[in-house]
N, C-alpha and C positions, 0 to 999 in steps of 0.2 A: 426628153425635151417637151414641156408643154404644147408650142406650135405641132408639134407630129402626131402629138396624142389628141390636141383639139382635130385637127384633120379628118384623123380616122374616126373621131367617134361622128362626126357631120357628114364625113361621107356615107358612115352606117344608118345613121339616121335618116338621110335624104335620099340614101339608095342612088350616091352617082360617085362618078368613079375619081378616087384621090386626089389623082394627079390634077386633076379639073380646079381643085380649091388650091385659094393662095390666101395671103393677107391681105387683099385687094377684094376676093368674094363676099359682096353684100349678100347675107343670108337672107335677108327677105326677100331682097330685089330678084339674086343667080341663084337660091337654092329655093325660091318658092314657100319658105316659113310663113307658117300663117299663128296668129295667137297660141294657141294649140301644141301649136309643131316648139314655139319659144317656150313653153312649162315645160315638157315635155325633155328640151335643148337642157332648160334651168338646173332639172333632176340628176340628167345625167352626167352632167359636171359637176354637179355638186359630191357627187356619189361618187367619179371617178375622182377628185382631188379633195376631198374631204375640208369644204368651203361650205359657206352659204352665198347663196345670189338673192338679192333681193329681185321683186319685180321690176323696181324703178331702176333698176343697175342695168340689168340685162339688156331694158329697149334702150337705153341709153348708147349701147353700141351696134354700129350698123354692120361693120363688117369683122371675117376673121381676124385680123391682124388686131383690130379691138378690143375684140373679147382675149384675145392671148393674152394681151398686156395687160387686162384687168384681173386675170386670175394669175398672172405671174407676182403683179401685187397684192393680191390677195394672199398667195402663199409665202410672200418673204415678211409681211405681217407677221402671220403667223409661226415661222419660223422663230 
């Protein structure tokens, strides 16, 4: 499941603990993401679901539950 897999890789990234994130966690706001930490975000999704993110796509979404839905469309695209 996307949503499980985004989770884990945000909580490895941000170094807090799973259970903490929902679809409702703004990652700039509740995970502290600065520019940086978002390329960084961009790569590792990209790499785990074998997508491309643009820049303009990414800040476009503020929280988890956003970004799922973008790369779940992004994969039935591609499908």
């Amino acid at each position: 499941m996307v949503y499980d897999k985004v989770k884990e890789l945000l909580a490895s990234q941000f170094d807090t603990d799973i259970d903490k994130i929902t679809r409702e966690t703004d990652i700039a706001g509740d995970l502290g993401a600065d520019s940086l930490d978002l390329v960084e975000m961009i790569m590792m999704l990209e790499e785990e679901f074998g997508i491309v993110i643009t820049d303009e796509s990414i800040y476009a979404y503020k929280t988890v539950g956003e970004i799922t839905a973008f790369i779940e469309s992004m994969l039935d695209k591609n499908a």
